[in-house]
C-alpha positions as CSV (number, residue, x, y, z in Angstrom):
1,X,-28.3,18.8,33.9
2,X,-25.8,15.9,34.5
3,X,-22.3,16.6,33.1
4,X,-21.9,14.0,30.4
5,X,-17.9,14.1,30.2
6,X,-16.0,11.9,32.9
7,X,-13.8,13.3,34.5
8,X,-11.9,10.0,35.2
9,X,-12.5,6.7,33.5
10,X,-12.6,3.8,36.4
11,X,-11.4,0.4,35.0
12,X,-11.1,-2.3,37.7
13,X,-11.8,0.4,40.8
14,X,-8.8,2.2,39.5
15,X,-9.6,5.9,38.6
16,X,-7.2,7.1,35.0
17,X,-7.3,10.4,34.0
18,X,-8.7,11.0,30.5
19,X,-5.1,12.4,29.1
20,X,-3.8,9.0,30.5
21,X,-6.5,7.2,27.7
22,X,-6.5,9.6,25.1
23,X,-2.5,8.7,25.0
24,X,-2.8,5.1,25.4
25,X,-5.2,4.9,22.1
26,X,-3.0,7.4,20.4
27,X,0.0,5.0,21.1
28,X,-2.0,2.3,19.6
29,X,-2.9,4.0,16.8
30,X,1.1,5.8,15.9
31,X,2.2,2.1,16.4
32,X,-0.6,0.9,14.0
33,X,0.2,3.8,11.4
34,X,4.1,2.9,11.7
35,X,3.7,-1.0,11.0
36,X,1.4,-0.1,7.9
37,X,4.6,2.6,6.8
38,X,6.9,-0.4,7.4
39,X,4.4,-2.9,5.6
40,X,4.2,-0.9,2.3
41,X,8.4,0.2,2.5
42,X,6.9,4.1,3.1
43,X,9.3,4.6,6.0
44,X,12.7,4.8,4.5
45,X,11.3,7.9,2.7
46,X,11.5,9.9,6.0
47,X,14.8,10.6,7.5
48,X,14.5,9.7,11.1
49,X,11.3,7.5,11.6
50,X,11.3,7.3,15.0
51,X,10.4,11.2,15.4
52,X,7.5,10.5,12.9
53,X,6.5,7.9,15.5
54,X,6.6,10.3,18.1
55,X,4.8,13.1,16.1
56,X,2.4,10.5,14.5
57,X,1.3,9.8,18.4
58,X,1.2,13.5,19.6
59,X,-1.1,14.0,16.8
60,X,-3.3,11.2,17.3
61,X,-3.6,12.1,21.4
62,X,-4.7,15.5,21.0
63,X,-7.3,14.2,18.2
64,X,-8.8,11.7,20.2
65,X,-8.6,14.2,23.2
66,X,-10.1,16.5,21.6
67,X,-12.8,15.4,19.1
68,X,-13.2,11.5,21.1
69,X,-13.1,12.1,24.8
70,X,-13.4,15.5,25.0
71,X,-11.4,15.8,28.3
């Protein structure tokens, strides 16, 4: 049987390993997540947001890494 995960993801003839996209999306969505926080006035509830920023987008890379791409 053919493996069905990639290994690498090829965009343009340039080869990226999965980490690589699973991070990119994961920064998209903590940046996402942190202009809704901002949107609704949730943020100033926390007391340093830029480490939820961080934490939101650790989260969200190992979710899509793990359930998503499955690297």
């Amino acid at each position: 049987m053919f493996d069905l995960i990639p290994n690498e993801f090829a965009i343009g003839g340039v080869y990226l390993p999965p980490l690589l996209v699973c991070a990119v999306f994961g920064l998209i969505l903590a940046t996402a997540t942190a202009n809704l926080l901002n949107k609704y006035r949730l943020a100033r509830h926390f007391f340093y947001p830029p480490l939820v920023f961080v934490a939101f987008a650790v989260i969200y890379t190992v979710l899509i890494g793990t359930f998503v791409i499955r690297a």
